[in-house]
Backbone as numpy.savetxt, mean C-alpha at the origin, in Angstrom:
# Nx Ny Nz CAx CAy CAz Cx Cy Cz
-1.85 -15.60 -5.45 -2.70 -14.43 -5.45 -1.80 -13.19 -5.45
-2.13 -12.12 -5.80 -1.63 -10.75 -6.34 -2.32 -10.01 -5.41
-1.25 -9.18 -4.19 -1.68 -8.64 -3.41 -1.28 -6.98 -3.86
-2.16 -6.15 -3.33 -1.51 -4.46 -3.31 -1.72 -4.40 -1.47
-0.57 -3.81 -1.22 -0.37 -3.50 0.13 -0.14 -1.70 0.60
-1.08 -1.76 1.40 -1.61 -0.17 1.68 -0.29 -0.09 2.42
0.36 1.71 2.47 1.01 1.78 3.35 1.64 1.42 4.73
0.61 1.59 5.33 1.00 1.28 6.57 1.08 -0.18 6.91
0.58 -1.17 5.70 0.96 -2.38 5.75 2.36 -3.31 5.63
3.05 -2.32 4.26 3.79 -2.59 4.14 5.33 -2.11 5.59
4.65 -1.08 6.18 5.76 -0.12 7.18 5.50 -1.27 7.82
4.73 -1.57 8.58 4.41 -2.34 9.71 4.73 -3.98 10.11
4.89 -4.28 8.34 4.98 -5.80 8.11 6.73 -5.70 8.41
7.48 -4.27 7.76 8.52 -4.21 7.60 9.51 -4.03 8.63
8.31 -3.56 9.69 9.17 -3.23 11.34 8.49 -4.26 12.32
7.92 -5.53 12.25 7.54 -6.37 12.67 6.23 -5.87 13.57
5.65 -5.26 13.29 4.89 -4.57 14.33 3.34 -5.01 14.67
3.21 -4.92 15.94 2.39 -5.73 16.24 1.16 -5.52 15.90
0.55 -4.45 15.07 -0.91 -3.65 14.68 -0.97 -4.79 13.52
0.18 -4.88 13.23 -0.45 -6.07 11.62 -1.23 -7.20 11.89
-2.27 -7.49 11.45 -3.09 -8.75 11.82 -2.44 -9.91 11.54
-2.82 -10.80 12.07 -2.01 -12.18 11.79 -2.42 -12.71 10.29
-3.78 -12.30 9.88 -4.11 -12.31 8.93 -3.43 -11.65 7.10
-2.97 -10.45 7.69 -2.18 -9.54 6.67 -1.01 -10.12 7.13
-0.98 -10.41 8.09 1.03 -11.42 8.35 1.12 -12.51 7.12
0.33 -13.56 7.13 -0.06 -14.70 6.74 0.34 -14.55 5.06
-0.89 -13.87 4.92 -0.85 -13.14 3.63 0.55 -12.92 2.79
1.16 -12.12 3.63 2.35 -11.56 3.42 3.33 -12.78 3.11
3.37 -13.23 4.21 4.36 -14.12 4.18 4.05 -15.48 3.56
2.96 -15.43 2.64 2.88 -16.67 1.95 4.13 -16.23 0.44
4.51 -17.45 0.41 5.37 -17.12 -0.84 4.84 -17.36 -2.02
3.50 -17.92 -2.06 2.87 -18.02 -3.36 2.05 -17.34 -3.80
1.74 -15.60 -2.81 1.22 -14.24 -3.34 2.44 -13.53 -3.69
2.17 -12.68 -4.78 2.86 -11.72 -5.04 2.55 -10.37 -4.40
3.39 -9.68 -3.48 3.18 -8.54 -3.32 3.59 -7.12 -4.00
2.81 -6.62 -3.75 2.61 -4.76 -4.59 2.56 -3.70 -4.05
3.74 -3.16 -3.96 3.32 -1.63 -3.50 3.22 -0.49 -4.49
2.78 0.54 -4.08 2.29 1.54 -5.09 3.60 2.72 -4.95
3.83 3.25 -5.87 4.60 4.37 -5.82 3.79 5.88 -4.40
2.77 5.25 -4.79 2.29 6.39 -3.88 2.43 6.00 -2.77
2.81 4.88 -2.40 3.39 4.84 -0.96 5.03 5.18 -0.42
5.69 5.36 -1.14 6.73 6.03 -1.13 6.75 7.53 -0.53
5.65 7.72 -1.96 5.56 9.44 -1.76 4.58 9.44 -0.42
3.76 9.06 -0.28 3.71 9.15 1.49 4.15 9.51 2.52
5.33 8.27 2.39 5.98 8.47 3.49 7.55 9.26 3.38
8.10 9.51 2.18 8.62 10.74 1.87 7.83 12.28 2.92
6.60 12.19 2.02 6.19 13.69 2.69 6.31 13.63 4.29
5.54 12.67 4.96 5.41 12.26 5.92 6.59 12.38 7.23
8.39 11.77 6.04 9.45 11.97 6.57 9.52 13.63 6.81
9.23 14.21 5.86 9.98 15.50 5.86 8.90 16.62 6.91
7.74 16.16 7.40 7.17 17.02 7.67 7.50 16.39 9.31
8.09 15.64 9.15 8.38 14.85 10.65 7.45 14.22 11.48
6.35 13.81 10.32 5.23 12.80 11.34 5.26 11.41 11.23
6.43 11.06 10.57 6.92 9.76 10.95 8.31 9.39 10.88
8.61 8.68 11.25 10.09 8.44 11.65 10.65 7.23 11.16
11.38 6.58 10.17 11.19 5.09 9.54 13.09 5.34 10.28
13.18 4.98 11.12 15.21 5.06 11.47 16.02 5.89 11.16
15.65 5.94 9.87 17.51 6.62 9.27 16.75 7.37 8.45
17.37 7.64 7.49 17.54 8.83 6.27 16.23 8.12 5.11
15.19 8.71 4.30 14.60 8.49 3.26 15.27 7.73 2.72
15.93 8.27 1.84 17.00 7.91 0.80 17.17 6.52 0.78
17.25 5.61 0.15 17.52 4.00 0.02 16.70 3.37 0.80
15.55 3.88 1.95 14.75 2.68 2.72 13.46 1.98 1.91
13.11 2.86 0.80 12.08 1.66 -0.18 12.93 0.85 -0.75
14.00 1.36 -1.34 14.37 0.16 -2.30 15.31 -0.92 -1.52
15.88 -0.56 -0.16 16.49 -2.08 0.66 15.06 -2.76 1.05
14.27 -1.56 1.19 13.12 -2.78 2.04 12.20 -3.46 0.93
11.97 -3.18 -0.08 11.37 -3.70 -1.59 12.32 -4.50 -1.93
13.67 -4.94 -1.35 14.56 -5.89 -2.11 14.47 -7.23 -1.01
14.54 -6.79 0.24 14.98 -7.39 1.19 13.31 -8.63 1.59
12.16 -7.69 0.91 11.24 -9.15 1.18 10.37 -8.64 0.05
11.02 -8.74 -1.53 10.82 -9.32 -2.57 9.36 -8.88 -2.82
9.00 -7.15 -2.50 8.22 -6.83 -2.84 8.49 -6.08 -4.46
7.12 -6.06 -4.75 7.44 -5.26 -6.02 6.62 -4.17 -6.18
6.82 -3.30 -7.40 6.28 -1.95 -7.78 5.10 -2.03 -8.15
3.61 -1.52 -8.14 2.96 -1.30 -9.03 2.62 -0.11 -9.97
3.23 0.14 -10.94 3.27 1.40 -11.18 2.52 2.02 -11.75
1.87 3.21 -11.11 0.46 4.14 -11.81 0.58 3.84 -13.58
-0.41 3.97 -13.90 -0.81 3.97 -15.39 -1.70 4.83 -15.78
-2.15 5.04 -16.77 -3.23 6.25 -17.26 -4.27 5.61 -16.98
-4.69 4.25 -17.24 -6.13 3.59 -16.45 -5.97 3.74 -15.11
-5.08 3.80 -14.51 -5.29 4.08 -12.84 -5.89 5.41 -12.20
-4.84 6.24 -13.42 -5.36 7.52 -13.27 -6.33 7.76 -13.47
-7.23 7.86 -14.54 -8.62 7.75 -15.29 -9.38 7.05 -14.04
-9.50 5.85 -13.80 -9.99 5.43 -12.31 -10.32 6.07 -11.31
-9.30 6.82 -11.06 -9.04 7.66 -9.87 -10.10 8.96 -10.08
-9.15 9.78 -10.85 -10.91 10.60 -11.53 -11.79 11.05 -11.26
-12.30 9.16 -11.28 -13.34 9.11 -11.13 -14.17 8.88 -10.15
-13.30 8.47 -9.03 -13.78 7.80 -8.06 -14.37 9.01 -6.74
-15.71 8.15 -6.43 -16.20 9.18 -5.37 -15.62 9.29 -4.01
-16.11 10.21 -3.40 -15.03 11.11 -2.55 -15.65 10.22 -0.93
-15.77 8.87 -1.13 -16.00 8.36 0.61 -14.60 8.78 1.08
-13.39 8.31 0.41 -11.86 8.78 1.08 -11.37 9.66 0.69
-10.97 10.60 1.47 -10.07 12.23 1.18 -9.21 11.81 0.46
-8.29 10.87 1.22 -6.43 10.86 1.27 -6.15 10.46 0.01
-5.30 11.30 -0.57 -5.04 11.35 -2.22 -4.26 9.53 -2.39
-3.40 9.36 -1.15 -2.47 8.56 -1.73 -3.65 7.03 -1.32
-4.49 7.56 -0.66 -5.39 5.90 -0.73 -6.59 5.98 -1.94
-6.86 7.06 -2.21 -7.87 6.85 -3.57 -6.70 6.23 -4.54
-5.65 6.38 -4.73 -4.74 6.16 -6.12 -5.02 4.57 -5.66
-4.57 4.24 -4.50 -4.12 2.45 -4.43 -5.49 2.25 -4.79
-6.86 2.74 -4.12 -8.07 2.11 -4.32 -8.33 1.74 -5.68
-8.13 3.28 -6.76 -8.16 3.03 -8.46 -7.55 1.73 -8.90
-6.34 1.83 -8.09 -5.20 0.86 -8.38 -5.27 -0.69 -8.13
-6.22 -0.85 -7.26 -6.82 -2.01 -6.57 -8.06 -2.13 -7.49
-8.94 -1.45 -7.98 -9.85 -1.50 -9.18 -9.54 -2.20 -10.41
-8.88 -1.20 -10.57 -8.07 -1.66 -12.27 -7.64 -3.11 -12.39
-6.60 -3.62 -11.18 -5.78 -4.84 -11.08 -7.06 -5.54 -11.45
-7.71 -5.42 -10.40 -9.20 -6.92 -10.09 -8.08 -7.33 -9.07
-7.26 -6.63 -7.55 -6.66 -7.30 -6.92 -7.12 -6.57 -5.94
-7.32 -7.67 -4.55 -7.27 -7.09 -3.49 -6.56 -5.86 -2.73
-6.40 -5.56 -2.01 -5.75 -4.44 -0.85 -5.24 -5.41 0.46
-4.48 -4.89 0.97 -4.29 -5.44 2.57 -3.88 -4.23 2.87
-5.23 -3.60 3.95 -5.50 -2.77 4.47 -6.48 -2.67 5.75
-6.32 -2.37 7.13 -6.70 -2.25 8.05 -7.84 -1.10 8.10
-7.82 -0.04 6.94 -8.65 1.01 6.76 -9.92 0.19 6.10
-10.71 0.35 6.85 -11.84 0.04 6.52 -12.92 1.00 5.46
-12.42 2.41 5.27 -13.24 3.38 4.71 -13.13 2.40 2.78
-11.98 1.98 2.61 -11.89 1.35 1.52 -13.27 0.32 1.00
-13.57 0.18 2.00 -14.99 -0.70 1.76 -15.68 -0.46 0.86
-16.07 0.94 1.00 -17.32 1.62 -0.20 -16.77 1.67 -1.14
-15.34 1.05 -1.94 -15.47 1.20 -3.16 -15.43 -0.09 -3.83
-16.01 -1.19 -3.03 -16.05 -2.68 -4.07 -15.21 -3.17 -4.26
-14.26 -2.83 -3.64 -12.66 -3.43 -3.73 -12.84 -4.33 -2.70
-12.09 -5.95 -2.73 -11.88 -6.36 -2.00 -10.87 -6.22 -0.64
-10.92 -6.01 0.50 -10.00 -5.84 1.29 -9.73 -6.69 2.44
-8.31 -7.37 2.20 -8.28 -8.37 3.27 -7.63 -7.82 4.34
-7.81 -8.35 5.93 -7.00 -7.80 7.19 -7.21 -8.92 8.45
């Protein structure tokens, strides 16, 4: 199965942390899903770094791509159907960078692993 993993899934899976459900653990750590993160989770937590409301250890710079190497996650990268998606999509969620994964989770026909439940209203499947 072909997973997209919401931000804070992927931070959380990545710092062992205990908010992750055993369920999104499972998930994760099956080796016969593929996992997906979105560029917009980068830019997230980029902004996020710089405005100082989160703290990932060390420096921006190189922590997606050691931690995207180190447990064999991969990119999903926006497309003009994602965008177009997006668009379109009604406004139950503000947050720019979770409407993109939601489009993005549309488009695929792939789940989310996401603890945000507001994702619901858009017919996307979401496992947690």
């Amino acid at each position: 199965m072909t997973l997209l993993l919401d931000t804070h899934t992927a931070l959380w899976f990545w710092w062992d942390d205990p908010q992750l459900s055993t369920t999104a653990r499972a998930l994760i750590c099956d080796p016969a899903n593929r996992k997906l993160v979105s560029p917009a989770s980068a830019w997230e937590v980029a902004i996020k770094v710089s405005l100082r409301k989160l703290n990932i250890g060390g420096p921006y710079r190189g922590f997606f791509p050691q931690q995207m190497l180190r447990t064999n996650f991969e990119w999903l990268l926006g497309t003009d159907d994602h965008f177009a998606a997006l668009s379109a999509l009604p406004f139950h969620h503000k947050d720019p960078f979770d409407r993109l994964l939601i489009a993005q989770a549309q488009i695929e026909g792939i789940p989310i692993v996401s603890a945000d439940d507001q994702f619901d209203a858009y017919g996307i499947t979401r496992m947690w």
